[in-house]
N, C-alpha and C positions, 0 to 999 in steps of 0.2 A: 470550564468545559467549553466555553467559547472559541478556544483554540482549534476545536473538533470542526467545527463548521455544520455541516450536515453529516459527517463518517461519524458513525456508531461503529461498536464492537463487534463484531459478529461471536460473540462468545458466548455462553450462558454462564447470567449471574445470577448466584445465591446469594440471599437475604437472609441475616437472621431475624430481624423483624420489621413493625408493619413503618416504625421510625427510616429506617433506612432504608427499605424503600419507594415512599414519599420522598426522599433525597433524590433516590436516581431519578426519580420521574422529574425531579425542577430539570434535572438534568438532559431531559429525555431520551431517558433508557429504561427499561423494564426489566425486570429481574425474572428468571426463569423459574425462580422456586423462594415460594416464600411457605416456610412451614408452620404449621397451624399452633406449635406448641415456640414461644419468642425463646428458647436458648439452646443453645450446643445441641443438646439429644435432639432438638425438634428438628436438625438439621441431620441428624444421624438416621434417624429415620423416615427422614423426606430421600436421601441422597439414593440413587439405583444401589442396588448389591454389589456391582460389580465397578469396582472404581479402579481397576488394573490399569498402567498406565497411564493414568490422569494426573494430569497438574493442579493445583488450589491454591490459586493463590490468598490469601486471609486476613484482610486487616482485621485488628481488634486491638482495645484496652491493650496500655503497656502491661498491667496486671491482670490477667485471665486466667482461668482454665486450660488446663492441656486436653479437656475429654476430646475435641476432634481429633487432635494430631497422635493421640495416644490410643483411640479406638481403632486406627489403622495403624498400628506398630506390626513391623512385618511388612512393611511395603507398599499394600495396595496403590492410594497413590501418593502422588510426591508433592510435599506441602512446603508453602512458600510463607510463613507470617511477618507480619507487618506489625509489631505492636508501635500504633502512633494513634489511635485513639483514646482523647484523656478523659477519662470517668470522672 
């Protein structure tokens, strides 16, 4: 993240737990939502109702769950994963 210099994101990131983000903070950046419960659902029901148009992008485990990308089947919004996190 050295590359960054001082420009940060202007984006809001999601956390799925309290592990990552501690990361972004070495990092310094802050995560807009870190949900109370550490997996998928806690993120389902941290995320606003209305995710119309939105992008996500999502690293996680090459082996995971599909509950995010599949509770929005039907479009809401458009999910971008990343499986390159190794469990």
């Amino acid at each position: 993240m050295d590359r960054m210099g001082e420009r940060r994101p202007a984006i809001p990131i999601a956390v799925v737990g309290s592990a990552t983000a501690a990361k972004l903070s070495e990092w310094g950046l802050t995560p807009s939502l870190v949900p109370k419960e550490f997996r998928a659902e806690g993120l389902l029901t941290a995320f606003p109702d209305n995710l119309v148009g939105t992008r996500i992008v999502f690293p996680r485990a090459e082996v995971a769950r599909e509950v995010l990308p599949r509770s929005y089947a039907g479009g809401a919004p458009r999910w971008t994963l990343l499986p390159f996190i190794e469990q």
